[in-house]
One Martini backbone bead per residue (centre of mass of N, CA, C, O) as a GRO file, in nm:
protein
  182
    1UNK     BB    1   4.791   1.575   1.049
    2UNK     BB    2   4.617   1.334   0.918
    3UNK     BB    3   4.591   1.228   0.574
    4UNK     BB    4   4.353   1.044   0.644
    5UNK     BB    5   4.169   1.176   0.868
    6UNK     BB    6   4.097   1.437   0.737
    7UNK     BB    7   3.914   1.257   0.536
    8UNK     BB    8   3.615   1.237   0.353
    9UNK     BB    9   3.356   1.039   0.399
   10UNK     BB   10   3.136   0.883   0.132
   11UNK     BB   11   2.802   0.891   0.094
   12UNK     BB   12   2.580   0.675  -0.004
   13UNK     BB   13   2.239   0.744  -0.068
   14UNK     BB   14   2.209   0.363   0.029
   15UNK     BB   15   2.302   0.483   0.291
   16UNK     BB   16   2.312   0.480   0.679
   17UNK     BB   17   2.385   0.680   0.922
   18UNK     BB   18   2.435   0.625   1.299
   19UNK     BB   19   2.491   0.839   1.559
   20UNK     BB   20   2.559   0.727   1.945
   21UNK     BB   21   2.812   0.879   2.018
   22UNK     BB   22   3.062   0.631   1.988
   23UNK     BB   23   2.836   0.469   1.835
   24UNK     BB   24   2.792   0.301   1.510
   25UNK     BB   25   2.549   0.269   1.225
   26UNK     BB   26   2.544   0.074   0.899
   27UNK     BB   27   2.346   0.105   0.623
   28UNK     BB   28   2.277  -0.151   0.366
   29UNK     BB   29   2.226  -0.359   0.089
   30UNK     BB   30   2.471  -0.552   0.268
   31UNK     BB   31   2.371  -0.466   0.552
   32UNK     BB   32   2.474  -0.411   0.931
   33UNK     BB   33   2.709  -0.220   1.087
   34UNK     BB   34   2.856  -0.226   1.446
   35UNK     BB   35   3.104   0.043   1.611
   36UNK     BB   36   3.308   0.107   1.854
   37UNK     BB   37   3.468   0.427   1.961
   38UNK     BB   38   3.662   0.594   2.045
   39UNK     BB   39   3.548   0.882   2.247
   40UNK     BB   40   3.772   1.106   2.179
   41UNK     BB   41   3.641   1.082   1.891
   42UNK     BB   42   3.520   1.255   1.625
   43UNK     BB   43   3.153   1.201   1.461
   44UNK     BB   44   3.047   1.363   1.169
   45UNK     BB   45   2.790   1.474   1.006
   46UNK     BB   46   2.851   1.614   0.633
   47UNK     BB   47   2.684   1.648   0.299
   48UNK     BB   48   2.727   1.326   0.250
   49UNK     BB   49   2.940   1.293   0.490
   50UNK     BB   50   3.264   1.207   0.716
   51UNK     BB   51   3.402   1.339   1.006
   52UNK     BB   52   3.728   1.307   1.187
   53UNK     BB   53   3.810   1.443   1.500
   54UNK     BB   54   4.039   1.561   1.732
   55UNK     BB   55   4.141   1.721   1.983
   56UNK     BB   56   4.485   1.614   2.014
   57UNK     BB   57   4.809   1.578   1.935
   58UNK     BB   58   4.835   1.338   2.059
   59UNK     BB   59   4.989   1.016   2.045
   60UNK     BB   60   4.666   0.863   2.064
   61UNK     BB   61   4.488   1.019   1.877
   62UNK     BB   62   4.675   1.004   1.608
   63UNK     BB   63   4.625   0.683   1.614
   64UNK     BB   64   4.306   0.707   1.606
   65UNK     BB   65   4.234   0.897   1.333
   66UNK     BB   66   4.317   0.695   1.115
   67UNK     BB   67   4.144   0.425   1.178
   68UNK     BB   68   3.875   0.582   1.208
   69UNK     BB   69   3.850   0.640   0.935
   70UNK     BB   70   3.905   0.338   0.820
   71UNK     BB   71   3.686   0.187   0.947
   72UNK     BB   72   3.466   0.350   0.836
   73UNK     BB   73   3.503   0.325   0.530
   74UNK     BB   74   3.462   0.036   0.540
   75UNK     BB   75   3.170   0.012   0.629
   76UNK     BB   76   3.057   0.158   0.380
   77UNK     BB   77   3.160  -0.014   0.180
   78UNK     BB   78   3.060  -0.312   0.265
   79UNK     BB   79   2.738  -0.205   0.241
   80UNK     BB   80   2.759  -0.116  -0.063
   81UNK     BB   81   3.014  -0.358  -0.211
   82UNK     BB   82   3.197  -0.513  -0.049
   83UNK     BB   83   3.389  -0.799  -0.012
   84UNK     BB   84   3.719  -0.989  -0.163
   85UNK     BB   85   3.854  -1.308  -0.164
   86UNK     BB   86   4.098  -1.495  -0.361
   87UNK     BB   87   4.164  -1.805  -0.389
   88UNK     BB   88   4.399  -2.085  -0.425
   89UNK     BB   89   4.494  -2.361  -0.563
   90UNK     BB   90   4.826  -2.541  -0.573
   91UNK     BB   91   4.825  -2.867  -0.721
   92UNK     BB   92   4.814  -3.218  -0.710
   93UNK     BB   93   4.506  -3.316  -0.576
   94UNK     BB   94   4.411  -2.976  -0.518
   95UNK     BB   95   4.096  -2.884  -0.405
   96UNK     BB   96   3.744  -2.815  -0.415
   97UNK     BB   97   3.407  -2.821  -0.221
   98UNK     BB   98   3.086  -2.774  -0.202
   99UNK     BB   99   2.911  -2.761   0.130
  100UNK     BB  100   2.680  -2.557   0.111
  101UNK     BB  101   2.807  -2.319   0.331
  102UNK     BB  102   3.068  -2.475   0.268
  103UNK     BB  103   3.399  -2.672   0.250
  104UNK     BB  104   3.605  -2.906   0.083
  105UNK     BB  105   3.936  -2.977   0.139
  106UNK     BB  106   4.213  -3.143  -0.054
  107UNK     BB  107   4.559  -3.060   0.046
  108UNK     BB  108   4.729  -3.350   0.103
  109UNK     BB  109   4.605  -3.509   0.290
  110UNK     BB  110   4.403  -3.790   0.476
  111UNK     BB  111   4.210  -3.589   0.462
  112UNK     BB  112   3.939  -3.396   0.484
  113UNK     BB  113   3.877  -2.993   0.490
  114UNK     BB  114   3.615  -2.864   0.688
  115UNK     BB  115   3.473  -2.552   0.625
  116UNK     BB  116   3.269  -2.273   0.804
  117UNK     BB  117   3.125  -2.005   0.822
  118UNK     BB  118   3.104  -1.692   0.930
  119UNK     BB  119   2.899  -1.493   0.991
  120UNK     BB  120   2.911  -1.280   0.737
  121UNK     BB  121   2.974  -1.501   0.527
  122UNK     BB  122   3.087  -1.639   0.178
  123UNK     BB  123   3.130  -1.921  -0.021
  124UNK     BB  124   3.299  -1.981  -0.297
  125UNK     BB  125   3.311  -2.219  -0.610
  126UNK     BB  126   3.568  -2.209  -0.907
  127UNK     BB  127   3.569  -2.521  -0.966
  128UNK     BB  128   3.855  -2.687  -0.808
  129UNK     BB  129   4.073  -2.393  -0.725
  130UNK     BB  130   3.856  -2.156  -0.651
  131UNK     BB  131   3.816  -1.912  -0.359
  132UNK     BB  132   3.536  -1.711  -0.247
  133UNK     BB  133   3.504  -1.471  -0.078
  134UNK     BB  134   3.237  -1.278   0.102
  135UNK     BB  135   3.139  -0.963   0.233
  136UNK     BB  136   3.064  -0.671   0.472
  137UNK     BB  137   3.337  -0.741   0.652
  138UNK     BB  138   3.657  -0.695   0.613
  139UNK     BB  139   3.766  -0.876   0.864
  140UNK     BB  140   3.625  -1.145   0.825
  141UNK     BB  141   3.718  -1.198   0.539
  142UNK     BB  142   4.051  -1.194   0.622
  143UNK     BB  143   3.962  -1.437   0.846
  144UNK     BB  144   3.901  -1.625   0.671
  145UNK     BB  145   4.128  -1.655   0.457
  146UNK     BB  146   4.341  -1.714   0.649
  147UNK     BB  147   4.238  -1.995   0.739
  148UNK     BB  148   4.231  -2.116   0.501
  149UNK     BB  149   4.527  -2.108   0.391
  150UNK     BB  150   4.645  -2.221   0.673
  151UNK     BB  151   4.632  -2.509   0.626
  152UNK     BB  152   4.804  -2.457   0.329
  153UNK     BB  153   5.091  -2.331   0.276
  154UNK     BB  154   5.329  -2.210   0.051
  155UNK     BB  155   5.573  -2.391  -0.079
  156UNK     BB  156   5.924  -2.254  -0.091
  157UNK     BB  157   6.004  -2.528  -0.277
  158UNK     BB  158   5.688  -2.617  -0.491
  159UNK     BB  159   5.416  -2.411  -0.421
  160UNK     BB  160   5.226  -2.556  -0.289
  161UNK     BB  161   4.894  -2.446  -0.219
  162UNK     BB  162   4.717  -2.207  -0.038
  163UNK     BB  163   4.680  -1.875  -0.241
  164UNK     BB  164   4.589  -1.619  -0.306
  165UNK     BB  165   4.572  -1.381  -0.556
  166UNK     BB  166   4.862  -1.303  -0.695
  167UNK     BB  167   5.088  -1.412  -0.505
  168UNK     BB  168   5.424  -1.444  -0.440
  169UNK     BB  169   5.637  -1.707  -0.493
  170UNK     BB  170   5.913  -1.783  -0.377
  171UNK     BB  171   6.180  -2.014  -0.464
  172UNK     BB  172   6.385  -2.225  -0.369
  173UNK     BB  173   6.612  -2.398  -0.467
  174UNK     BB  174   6.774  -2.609  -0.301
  175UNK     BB  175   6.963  -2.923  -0.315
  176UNK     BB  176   7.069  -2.912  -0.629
  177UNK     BB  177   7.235  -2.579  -0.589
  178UNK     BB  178   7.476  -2.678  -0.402
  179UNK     BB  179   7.606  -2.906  -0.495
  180UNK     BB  180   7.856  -3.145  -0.518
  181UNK     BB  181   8.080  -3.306  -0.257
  182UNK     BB  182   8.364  -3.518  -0.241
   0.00000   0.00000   0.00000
């Protein structure tokens, strides 16, 4: 049996979860999701949890109970706590402004780059080079911080890029470890 998929999501008090068939739907106070799951995979509220139970051991079961055990818990927690990625700019030069609900980076181009929230994100600017991504739907958040990334990743020979927060870049040598030859 999976050992993630046979752990019981707790539902906290101001969570309303709704299941109706195979499609559930998660109220709270950041917001509504709703998301559609194999029909195979069993979902039953029991005692302010949520259990996830596959029918047999197959498998194609095997891979979706715990995903789905996994899918239905990010979405409880989204709605009662968000999620956060925090972005970095590192160089010389590399900054960002907020713009409405949008933000606008300076990222080492000839053009300033300017990215729009998909719905249910939104983009937070604290100083001049981090950037707040923060929803209530785990997917959304994390492809949007890959898109701000994806501007410009971090340089594996000078660092410069756009970066998670923590996250760490090995830097390469360069061509002056290799030595000079004559």
């Amino acid at each position: 049996m999976s050992r993630i998929g046979r752990q019981p999501i707790p539902v906290p008090s101001n969570v309303k979860v709704q299941i109706v068939g195979s499609s559930v739907t998660v109220n709270g106070p950041l917001g509504t999701l709703v998301r559609d799951f194999h029909e195979d995979i069993g979902i039953a509220p029991e005692d302010g949890t949520i259990l996830v139970t596959r029918p047999t051991d197959n498998r194609l079961h095997r891979s979706l109970h715990g995903l789905t055990r996994a899918l239905l818990s990010n979405m409880v927690v989204g709605v009662s706590e968000g999620f956060t990625k925090v972005l970095e700019m590192v160089g010389v030069g590399y900054r960002v402004q907020q713009q409405g609900a949008g933000i606008t980076l300076a990222a080492g181009f000839t053009h300033p780059v300017e990215m729009q929230p998909v719905p249910g994100v939104t983009f937070t600017v604290e100083g001049n080079n981090r950037i707040l991504v923060q929803g209530s739907d785990r997917e959304a958040v994390g492809q949007a911080a890959a898109l701000i990334r994806g501007v410009r990743p971090p340089n594996s020979y000078t660092g410069k890029g756009i970066r998670y927060s923590g996250e760490i870049v090995r830097l390469k040598a360069g061509k002056a470890a290799a030595g000079r030859k004559r």
